[in-house]
C-alpha positions in Angstrom: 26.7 -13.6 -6.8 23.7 -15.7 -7.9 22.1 -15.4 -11.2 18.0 -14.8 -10.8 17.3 -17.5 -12.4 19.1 -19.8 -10.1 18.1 -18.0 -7.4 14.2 -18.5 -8.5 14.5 -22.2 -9.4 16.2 -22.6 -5.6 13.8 -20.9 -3.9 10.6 -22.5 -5.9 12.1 -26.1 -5.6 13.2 -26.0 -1.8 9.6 -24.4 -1.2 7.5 -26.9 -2.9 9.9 -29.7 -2.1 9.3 -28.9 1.7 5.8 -28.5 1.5 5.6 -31.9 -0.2 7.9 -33.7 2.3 5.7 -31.7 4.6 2.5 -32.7 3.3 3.3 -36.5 2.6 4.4 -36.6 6.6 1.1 -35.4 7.6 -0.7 -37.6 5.3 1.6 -40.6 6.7 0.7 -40.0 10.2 -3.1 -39.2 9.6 -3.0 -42.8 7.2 -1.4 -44.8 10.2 -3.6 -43.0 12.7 -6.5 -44.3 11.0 -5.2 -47.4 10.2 -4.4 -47.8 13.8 -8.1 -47.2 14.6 -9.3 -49.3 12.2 -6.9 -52.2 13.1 -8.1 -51.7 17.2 -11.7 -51.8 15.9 -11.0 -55.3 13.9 -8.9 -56.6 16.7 -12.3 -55.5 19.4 -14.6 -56.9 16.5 -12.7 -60.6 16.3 -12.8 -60.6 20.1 -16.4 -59.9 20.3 -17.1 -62.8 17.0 -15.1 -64.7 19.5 -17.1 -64.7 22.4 -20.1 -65.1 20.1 -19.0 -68.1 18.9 -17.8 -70.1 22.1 -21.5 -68.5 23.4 -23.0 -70.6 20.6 -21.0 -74.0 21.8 -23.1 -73.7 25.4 -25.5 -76.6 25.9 -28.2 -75.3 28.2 -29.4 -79.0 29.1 -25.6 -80.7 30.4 -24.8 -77.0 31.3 -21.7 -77.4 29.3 -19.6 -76.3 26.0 -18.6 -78.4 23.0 -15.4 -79.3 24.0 -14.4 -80.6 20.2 -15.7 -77.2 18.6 -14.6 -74.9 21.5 -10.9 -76.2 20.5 -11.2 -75.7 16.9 -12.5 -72.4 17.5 -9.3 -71.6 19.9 -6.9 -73.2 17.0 -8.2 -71.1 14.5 -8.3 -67.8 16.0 -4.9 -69.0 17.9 -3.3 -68.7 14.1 -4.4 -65.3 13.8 -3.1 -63.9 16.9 -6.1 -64.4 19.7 -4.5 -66.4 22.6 -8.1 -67.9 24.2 -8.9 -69.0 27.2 -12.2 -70.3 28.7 -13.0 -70.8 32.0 -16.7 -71.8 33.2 -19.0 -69.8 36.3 -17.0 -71.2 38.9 -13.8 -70.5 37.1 -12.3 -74.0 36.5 -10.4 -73.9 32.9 -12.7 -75.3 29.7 -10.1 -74.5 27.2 -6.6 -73.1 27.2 -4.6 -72.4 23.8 -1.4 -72.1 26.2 -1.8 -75.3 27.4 -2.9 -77.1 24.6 -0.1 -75.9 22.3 2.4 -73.4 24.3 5.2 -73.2 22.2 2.8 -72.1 19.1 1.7 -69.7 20.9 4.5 -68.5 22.1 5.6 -68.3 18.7 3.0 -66.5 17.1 3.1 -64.2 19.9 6.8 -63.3 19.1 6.5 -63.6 15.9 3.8 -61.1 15.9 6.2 -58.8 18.2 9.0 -58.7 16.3 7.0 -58.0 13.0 5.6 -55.3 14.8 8.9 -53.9 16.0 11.5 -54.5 13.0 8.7 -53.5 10.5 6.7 -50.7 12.1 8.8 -49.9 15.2 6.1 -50.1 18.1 7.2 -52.1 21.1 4.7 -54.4 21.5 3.6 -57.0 24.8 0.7 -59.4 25.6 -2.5 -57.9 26.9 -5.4 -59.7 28.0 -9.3 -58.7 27.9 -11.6 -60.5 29.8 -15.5 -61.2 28.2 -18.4 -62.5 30.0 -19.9 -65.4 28.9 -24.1 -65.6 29.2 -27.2 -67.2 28.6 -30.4 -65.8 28.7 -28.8 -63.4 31.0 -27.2 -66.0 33.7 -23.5 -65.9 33.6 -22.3 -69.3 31.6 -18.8 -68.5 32.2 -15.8 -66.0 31.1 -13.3 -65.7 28.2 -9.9 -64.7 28.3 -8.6 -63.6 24.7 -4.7 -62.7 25.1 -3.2 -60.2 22.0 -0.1 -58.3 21.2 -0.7 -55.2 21.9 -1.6 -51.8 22.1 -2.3 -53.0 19.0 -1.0 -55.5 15.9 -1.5 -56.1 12.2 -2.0 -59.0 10.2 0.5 -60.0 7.6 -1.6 -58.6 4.9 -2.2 -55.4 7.0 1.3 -54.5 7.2 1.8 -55.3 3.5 -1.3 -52.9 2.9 0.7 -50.2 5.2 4.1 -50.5 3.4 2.6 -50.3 -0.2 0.7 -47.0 1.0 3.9 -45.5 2.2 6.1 -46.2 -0.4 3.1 -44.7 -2.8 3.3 -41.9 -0.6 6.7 -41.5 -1.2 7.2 -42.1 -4.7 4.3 -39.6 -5.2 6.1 -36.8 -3.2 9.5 -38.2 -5.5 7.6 -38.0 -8.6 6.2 -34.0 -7.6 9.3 -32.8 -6.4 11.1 -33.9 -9.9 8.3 -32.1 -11.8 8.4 -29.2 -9.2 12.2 -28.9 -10.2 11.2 -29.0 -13.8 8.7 -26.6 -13.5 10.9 -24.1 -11.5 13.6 -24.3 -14.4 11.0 -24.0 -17.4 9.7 -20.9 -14.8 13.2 -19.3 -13.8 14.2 -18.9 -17.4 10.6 -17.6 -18.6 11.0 -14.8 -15.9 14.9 -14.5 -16.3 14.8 -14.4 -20.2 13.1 -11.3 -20.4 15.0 -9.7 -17.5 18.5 -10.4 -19.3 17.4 -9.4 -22.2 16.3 -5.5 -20.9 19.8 -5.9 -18.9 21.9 -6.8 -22.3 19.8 -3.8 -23.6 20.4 -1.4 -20.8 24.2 -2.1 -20.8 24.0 -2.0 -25.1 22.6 1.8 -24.4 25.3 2.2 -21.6 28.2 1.3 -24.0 26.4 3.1 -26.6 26.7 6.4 -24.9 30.1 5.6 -23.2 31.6 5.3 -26.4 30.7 9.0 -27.2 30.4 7.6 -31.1 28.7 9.9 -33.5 28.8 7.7 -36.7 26.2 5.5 -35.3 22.7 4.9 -34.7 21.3 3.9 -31.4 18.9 1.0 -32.2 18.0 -1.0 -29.0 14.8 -3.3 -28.9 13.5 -6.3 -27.0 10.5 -8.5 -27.8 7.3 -7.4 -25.7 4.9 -10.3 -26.5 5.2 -11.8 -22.8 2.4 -13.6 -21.2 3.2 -11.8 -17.7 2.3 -8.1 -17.6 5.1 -6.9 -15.4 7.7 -8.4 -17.8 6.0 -6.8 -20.7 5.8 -3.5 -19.1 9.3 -3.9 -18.6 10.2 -4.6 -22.2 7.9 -1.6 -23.1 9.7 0.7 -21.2 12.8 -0.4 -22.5 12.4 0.1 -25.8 10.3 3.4 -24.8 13.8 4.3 -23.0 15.2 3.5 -26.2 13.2 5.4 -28.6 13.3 7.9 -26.7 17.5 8.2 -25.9 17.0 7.1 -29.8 15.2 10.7 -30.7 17.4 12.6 -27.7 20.2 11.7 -29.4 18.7 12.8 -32.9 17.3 16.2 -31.1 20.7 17.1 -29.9 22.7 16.4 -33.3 20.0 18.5 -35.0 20.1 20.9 -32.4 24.2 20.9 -32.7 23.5 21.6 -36.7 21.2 24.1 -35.9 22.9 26.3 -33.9 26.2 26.0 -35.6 23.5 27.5 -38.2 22.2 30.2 -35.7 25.9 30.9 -34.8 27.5 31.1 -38.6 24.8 33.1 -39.8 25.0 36.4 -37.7 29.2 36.0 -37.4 29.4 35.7 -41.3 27.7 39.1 -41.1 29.7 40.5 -38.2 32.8 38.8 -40.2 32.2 40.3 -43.7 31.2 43.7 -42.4 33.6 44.6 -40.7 36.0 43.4 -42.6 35.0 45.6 -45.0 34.7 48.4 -43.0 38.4 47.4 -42.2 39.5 47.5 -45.4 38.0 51.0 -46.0 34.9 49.3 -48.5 32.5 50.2 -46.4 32.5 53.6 -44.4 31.6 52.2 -40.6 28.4 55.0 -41.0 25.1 54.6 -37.9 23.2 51.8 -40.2 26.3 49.2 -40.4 26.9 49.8 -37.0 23.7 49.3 -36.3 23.5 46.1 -38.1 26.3 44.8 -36.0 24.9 45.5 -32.9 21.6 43.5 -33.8 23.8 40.6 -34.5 25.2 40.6 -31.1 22.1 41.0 -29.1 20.9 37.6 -31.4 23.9 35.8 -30.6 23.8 37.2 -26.7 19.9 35.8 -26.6 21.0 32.5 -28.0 24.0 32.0 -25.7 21.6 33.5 -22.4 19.0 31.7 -23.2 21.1 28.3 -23.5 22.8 29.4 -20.3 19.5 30.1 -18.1 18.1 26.7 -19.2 21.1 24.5 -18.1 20.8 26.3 -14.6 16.9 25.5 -14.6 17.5 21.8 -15.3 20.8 21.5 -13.7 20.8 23.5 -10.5 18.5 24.3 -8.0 15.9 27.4 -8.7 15.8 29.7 -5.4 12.9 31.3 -5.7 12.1 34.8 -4.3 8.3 34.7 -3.2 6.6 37.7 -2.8 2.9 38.7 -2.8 1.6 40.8 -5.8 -0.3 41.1 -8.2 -1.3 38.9 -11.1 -3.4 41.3 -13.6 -0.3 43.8 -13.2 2.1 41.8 -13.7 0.0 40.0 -17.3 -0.1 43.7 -18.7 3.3 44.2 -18.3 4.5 41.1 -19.9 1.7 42.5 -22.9 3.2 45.9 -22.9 6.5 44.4 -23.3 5.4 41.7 -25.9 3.0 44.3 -27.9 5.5 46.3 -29.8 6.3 43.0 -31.9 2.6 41.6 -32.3 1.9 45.1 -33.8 4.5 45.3 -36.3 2.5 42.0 -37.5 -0.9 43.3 -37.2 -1.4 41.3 -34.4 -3.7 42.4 -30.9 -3.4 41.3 -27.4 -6.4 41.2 -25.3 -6.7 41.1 -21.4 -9.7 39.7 -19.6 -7.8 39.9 -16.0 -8.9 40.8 -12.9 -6.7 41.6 -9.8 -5.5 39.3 -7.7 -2.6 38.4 -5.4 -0.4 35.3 -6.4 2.3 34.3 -3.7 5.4 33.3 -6.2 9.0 34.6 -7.5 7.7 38.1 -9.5 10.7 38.0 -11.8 10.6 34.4 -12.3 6.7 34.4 -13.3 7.4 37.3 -15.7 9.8 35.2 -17.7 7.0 32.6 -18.0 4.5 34.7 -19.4 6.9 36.5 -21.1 8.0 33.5 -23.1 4.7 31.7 -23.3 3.0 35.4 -25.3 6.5 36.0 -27.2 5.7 32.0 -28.7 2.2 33.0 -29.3 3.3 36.1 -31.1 6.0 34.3 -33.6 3.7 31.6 -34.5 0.7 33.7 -35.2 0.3 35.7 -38.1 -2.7 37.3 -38.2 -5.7 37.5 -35.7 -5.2 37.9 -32.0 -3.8 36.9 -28.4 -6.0 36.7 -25.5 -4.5 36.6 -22.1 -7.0 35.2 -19.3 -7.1 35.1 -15.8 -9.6 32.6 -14.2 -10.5 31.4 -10.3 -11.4 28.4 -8.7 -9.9 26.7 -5.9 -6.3 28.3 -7.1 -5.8 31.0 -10.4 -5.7 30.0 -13.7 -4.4 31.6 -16.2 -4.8 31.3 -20.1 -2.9 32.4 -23.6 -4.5 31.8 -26.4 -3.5 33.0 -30.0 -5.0 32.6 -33.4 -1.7 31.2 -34.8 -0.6 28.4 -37.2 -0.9 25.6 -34.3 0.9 22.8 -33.3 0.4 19.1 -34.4 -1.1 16.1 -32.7 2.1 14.2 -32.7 4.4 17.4 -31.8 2.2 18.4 -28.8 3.8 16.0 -26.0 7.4 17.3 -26.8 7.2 21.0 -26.8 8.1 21.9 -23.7 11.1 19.7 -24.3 14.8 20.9 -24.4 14.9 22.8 -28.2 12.6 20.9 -29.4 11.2 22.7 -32.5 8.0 21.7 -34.5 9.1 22.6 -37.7 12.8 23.9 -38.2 12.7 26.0 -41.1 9.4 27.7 -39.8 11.4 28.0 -36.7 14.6 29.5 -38.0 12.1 31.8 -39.9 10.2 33.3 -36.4 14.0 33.1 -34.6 12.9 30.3 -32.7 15.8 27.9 -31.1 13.1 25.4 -28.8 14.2 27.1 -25.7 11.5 29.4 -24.5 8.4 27.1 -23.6 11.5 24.5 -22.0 12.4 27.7 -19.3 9.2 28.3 -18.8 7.8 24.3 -17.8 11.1 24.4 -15.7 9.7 28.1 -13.8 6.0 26.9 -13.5 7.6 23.3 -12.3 9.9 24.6 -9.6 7.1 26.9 -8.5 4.7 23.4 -8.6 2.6 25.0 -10.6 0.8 22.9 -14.1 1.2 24.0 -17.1 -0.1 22.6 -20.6 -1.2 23.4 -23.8 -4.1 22.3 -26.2 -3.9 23.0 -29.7 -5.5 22.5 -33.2 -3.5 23.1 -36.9 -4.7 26.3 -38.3 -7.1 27.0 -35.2 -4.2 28.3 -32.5 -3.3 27.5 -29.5 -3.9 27.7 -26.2 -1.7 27.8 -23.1 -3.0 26.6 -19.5 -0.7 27.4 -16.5 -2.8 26.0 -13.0 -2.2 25.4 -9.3 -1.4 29.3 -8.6 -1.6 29.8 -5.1 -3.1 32.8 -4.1 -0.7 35.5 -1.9 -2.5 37.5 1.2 -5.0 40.7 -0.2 
C-alpha cells in the first residue's frame, strides 16, 4: 500500500508535470503559428520590395529596364530564396534567374527544402506568384518571383525557432524539477503531522491494550502547524489524549472509591454480626436495623452502577405516554421532601399543568435525581422546581446549595465524576445520578444543562419537552 506522502508527491508531480508539458505544447504551437505568419508576411513583403525595385529600373523614354541593375537585383534576392523572373507587356523574357544560373537555383531551392524538411518537418515545393509591373498606371510588364513554399525560413529564422524551443523546453525541465522538489518538501509537511497523530493513536492503542496499571498515559504531538486542518488534528489528538489521560485517572479513583463505598458498610455488616455471632452483641431491633441500612447502601450503589451501564451500553425502550408534567414534579418533591426537611431545607413549586408525551417512569428518575443532587449539596435555604412554556416545556431546579466550580461544570454529567470526593463521600454521593439522568433526557432528545455559581447554587435546565395531546 502506498504511504501518503508518496502518494501526494505522485499525484502533485504527474499533475503539474502534465500541465507544464501541456502548457509548453500550446505555447510551441501558438510560437510557430505566429512565426509562420510573420515569416509569410516577410516572404509577401520581399516580393512586393521586389517588384518595387525592378519598377524603379523602367526607363519611360527607351520604354525599357536596366538590364545590368535588373540582374543584380535577381542575383541578390536569388541568394535569399526569390527565384525572379521578368517578362515585359508583350511577355518576351527581360530577366530569368533560371536561366542565367540554373543549377544555383536549383540549389538553393533544395537546399531550402531540405532545411525545411529535416529541420522543421514541412514538405515543402516551388510556388510561383505573379506581380504586375506599371507605370503611371500603364502596364510595363510582369514579375514572376518563384519560392519554396507554403512557406520557408531563413537560416537565421530557423536558428531563432530552435533556440525558442529548446528554451521552451528546458523551462518546462527546469519547472517540473522544482515542481518535484516542491511536492516532496509538500508531501512530508502534510505527512509529518499525519504520522505523527497515527504513532500517537497507535501509542494510546498499545497503551490500553496492554491493560498496564503502573503507568501513566502521556501522549502529545506539536500543534504549531501553519495549515489549520493539520493543527485541528493535533489538537484533537492530544484533546483525545488528555481526555483518555483523565478517563483513565476518573476510573482508578473511582475503583478506590468504591472499594471505599464497598469496605465501609461490609466492615460494619462484618464486625456486627460477628459479634452478634459470638453472643457480644444480643442481635436486638437497632443492630438489626443497622444492618439492613447497610444493605440498602450497598443495593443503591450496585443498582445504580447497574442501570447506568444499561443506559450507556444498551438501547433505552422508552414507554411514551401522555401525562402530566406538574403531577408528576410534585411527586418527585413529595418523594424528595422528607430528606430536604431533616436539613431544614424547602422545596417550592411554581408548575402549572401540562401534558408531556415521554416514558412517565423514566422522567421520574430524572427529576428524581436532578432534586435528590440539589438536596445533598444544599445546606440551608431552598429548592425551586419550575415549569416554563415556549415553543416546547421547560423545566427548572434550582437550589441555594454550595455550587459547582467553573472548571468542574463541563464534566458533571460525566460517568462518576464527583466535584469534590470527600464532600462527596460526606452527602453519599458516587457521580452516578446526574450521568442516568443526561443519558434519560438524551434518549428522550431532550437538553439538559446546568449553570452554576460557588456559594450562589445551582440551577438545572432540562429543554426540548415535547408537549403530549390535552
Amino acid at each position: 500500500m502506498i504511504s501518503l506522502r508518496k502518494r501526494l508527491i505522485l499525484t502533485y508531480a504527474l499533475f503539474i508535470s502534465a500541465a507544464l508539458f501541456i502548457l509548453t505544447a500550446g505555447l510551441n504551437i501558438f510560437a510557430q503559428k505566429i512565426f509562420e505568419s510573420f515569416v509569410k508576411d516577410t516572404i509577401k513583403t520581399h516580393n512586393r520590395e521586389i517588384v518595387d525595385a525592378i519598377s524603379e529600373l523602367y526607363n519611360p523614354i527607351q520604354q525599357t529596364f536596366d538590364r545590368v541593375a535588373l540582374e543584380s537585383i535577381g542575383m541578390l534576392f536569388m541568394h535569399d530564396g526569390y527565384i525572379v523572373d521578368v517578362e515585359s507587356a508583350d511577355t518576351v523574357s527581360l530577366w530569368d534567374a533560371r536561366t542565367m544560373d540554373m543549377q544555383h537555383c536549383v540549389e538553393v531551392v533544395q537546399d531550402i527544402s531540405r532545411r525545411m524538411k529535416t529541420q522543421h518537418g514541412i514538405d515543402s515545393e516551388l510556388q510561383n506568384t505573379s506581380y504586375p509591373l506599371t507605370y503611371h498606371g500603364i502596364t510595363i510588364g510582369q514579375v514572376n518571383i518563384a519560392t519554396v513554399g507554403p512557406f520557408f525560413y531563413t537560416e537565421s529564422e530557423g536558428k531563432f525557432l530552435a533556440s525558442l524551443n529548446r528554451l521552451l523546453i528546458i523551462a518546462a525541465c527546469v519547472f517540473i524539477i522544482l515542481t518535484v522538489c516542491v511536492s516532496i518538501l509538500l508531501g512530508a509537511s502534510i505527512a509529518r503531522p499525519i504520522n505523527a497523530a497515527s504513532k500517537a493513536a497507535r501509542q494510546i492503542a498499545s497503551f490500553y491494550a496492554s491493560g498496564s496499571t503502573q503507568r501513566t498515559l502521556k501522549t502529545t504531538i506539536r500543534e504549531d502547524y501553519k495549515t489549520l486542518e493539520l493543527t485541528e488534528l493535533s489538537k484533537s489528538i492530544n484533546e483525545l489524549s488528555a481526555e483518555l489521560a483523565d478517563s483513565e485517572r476518573r476510573q482508578k479513583q473511582l475503583t478506590s472509591d468504591i472499594a471505599h463505598e464497598l469496605r465501609t458498610p461490609l466492615a460494619s455488616l462484618q464486625g456486627t454480626i460477628e459479634a452478634m455471632i459470638d453472643g457480644v452483641w444480643a442481635p436486638d431491633r437497632v443492630r438489626l436495623t443497622n444492618c439492613y441500612e447497610e444493605i440498602t447502601r450497598l443495593s443503591k450503589l450496585v443498582e445504580d452502577m447497574r442501570v447506568l451501564t444499561g443506559l450507556e451500553w444498551e438501547s433505552i425502550t422508552l414507554h411514551k405516554t401522555d401525562f402530566d408534567i406538574a403531577a408528576l414534579l410534585e411527586r418527585v418533591a413529595d418523594y424528595c421532601r422528607p430528606a430536604a426537611n431533616e436539613k431544614g431545607i424547602a422545596i417550592h413549586l411554581k408548575t402549572v399543568s401540562a401534558k408531556v408525551y415521554a416514558d412517565y417512569d423514566r422522567a421520574k428518575q430524572v427529576f428524581i435525581n436532578l432534586v435528590s443532587n440539589a438536596v445533598q449539596y444544599t445546606d440551608t435555604g431552598h429548592i425551586t422546581i419550575t415549569v416554563e412554556f415556549s415553543c416546547n416545556i421547560i423545566i427548572k431546579i434550582e437550589d441555594t446549595g454550595i455550587g459547582i466550580a467553573k472548571d468542574d461544570l463541563p464534566h458533571i454529567f460525566e460517568r462518576f465524576y464527583r466535584t469534590d470526593k470527600s464532600r462527596a463521600r460526606s452527602t453519599g454521593g458516587y457521580g452516578i445520578g446526574l450521568s442516568i439522568a443526561a443519558a434519560i433526557a438524551t434518549a428522550h432528545g431532550w437538553t439538559i444543562s446546568a449553570e452554576s455559581e460557588m456559594g450562589r447554587g445551582t440551577c438545572f435546565t432540562i429543554t426540548h419537552l415535547p408537549r403530549g395531546l390535552p
